[in-house]
C-alpha positions in Angstrom: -30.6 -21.8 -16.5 -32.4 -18.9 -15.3 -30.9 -15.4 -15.9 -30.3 -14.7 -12.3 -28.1 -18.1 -12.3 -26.5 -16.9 -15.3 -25.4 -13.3 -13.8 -24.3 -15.3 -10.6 -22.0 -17.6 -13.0 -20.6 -14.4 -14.6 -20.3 -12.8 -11.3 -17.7 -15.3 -10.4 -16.2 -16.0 -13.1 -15.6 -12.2 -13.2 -14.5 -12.8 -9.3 -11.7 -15.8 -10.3 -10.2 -13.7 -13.2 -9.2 -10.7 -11.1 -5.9 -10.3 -9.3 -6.2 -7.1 -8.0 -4.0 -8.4 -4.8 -1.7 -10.8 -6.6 1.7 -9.3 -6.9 4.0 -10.2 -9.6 7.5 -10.7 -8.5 8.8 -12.0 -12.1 10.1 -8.7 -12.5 12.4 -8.2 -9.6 16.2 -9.6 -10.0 16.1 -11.4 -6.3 13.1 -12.9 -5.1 13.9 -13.4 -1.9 15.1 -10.0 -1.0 11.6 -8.8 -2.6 9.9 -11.3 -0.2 12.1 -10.0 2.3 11.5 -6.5 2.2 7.9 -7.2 2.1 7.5 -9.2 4.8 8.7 -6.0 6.4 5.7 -4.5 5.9 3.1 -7.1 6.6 0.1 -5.5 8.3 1.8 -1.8 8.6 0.8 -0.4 5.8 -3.1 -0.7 4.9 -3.7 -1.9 1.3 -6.2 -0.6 -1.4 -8.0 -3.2 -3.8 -9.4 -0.8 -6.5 -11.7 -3.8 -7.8 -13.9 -3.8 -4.5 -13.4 -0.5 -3.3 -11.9 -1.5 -0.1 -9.0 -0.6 2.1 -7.8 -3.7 4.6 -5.3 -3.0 7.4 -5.7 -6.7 8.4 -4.3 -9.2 6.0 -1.8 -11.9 5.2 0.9 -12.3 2.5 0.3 -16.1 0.7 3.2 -16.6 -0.7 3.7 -19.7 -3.2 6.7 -22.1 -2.0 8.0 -23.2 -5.4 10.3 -20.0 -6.8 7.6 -19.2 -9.3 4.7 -17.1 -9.1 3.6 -14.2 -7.1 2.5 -13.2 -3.6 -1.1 -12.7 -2.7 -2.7 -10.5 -0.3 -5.1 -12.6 1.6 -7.5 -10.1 3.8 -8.9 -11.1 7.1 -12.5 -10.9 6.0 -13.5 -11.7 9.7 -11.9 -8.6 10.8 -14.8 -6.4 9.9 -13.8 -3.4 12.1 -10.3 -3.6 10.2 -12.2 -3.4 6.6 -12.7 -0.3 5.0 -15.7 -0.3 2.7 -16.7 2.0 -0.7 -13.1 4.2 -0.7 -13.6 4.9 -4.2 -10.5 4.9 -6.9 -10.0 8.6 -7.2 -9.9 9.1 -3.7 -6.3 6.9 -3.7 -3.7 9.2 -5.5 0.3 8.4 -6.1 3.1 10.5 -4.2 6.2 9.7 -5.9 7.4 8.6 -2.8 9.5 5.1 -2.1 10.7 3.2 0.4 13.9 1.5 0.2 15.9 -0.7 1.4 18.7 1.0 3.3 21.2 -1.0 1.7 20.4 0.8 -1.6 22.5 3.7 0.0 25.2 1.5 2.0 22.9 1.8 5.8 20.6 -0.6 7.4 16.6 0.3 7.9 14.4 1.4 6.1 15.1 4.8 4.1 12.5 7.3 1.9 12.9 8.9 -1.5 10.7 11.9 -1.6 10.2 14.4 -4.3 11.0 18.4 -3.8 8.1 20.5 -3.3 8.8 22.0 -6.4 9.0 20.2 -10.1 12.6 21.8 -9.8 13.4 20.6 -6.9 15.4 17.3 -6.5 14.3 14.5 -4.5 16.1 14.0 -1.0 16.5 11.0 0.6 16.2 10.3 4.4 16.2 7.5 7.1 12.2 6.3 6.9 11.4 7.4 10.5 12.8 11.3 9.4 10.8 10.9 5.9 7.7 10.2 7.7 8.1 13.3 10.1 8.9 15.6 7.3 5.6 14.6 5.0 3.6 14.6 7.8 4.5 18.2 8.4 4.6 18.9 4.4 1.3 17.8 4.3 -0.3 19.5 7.5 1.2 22.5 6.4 -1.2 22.1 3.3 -4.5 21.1 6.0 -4.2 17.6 5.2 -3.5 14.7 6.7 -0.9 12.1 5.4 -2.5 8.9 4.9 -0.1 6.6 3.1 -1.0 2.9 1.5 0.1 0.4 -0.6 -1.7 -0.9 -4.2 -1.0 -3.7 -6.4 1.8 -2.6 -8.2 3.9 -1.1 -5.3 6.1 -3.7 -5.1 9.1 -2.7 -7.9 12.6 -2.6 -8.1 14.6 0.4 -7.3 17.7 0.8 -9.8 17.3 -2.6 -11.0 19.3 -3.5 -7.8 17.1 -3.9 -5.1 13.2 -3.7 -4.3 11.0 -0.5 -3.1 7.7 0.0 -2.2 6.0 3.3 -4.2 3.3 4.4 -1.4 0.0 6.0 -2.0 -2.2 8.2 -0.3 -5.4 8.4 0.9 -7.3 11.9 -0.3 -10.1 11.9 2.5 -11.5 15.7 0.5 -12.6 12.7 -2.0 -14.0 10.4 0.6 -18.1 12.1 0.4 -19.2 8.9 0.4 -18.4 8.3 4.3 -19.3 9.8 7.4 -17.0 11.6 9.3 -16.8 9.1 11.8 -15.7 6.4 9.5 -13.4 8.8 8.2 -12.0 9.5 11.5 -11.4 5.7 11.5 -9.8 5.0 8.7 -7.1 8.1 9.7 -6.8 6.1 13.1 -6.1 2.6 11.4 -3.6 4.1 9.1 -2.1 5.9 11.8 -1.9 2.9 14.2 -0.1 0.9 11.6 2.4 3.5 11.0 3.3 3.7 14.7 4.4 0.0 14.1 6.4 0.4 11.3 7.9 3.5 12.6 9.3 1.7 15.6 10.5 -1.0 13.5 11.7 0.5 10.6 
């Protein structure tokens, strides 16, 4: 075997052992209100894979029909245009912010829990489409835009009760890697997916 062969074996062996869009839902109390509440959010929030460096807006949940295991993020590789490439890891930076089930609070929809401004300030939380108006704000107020996503991991449970979804964000100041007008892309895919899950939510 020639050492080129070898790195290709190691390559993808490397490639089978990751599972940086599997999502383990051994933790969560009900597995079909996790699935549930996911489902909600299929293709309207873009996801991050940290391994590759890419951010999809077009993919699939696989999710395994026997009541074991978890669900896996399946990308639409042929959607090219819908495939964001070299977004590197410390560009994607956690908000603190989760979405909930509105049940959590005794209401239907989708609700937010977002931190005060201020480490003394509590956290308020509001009906998802109200959340969304108010960080958008928050953060243009700051000259940036509000580019939420989801990584592995986002998927938890919320008082051991019920599931929630801790977003991301997208830090386009650490994005000097793209041009502007893949930048201005990426804001527009985000933003087109959040149109749809604000009119659903």
């Amino acid at each position: 075997m020639t050492y080129d062969a070898a790195l290709a074996k190691a390559r993808w062996a490397e490639l089978e052992r990751q599972n940086d869009l599997d999502w383990d839902l051994d933790a969560i109390t009900d597995r079909s209100e996790a699935i549930a509440f996911l489902r909600r959010f299929e293709n309207r929030l873009c996801i991050y894979s940290s391994y590759v460096e890419k951010l999809y807006s077009n993919y699939s949940f696989v999710i395994p029909e026997s009541q074991e295991g978890g669900i896996t993020i399946l990308p639409d590789e042929q959607a090219w245009f819908d495939t964001f490439h070299d977004i590197p890891p410390e560009a994607v930076e956690p908000t603190g912010i989760h979405i909930l089930p509105g049940e959590t609070m005794g209401h239907s929809g989708l609700y937010m829990k977002i931190p005060g401004e201020h480490r003394l300030a509590g956290s308020a939380e509001m009906r998802f489409q109200d959340g969304l108006k108010l960080l958008i704000r928050r953060y243009r107020m700051r000259d940036e835009p509000f580019l939420p996503l989801l990584v592995k991991g986002d998927l938890r449970e919320y008082e051991a009760r019920m599931p929630s979804l801790h977003l991301h964000r997208l830090n386009v100041a650490k994005l000097q890697s793209q041009s502007r007008l893949n930048i201005e892309g990426i804001k527009g895919a985000i933003a087109e997916h959040l149109i749809g899950l604000f009119r659903h939510a």
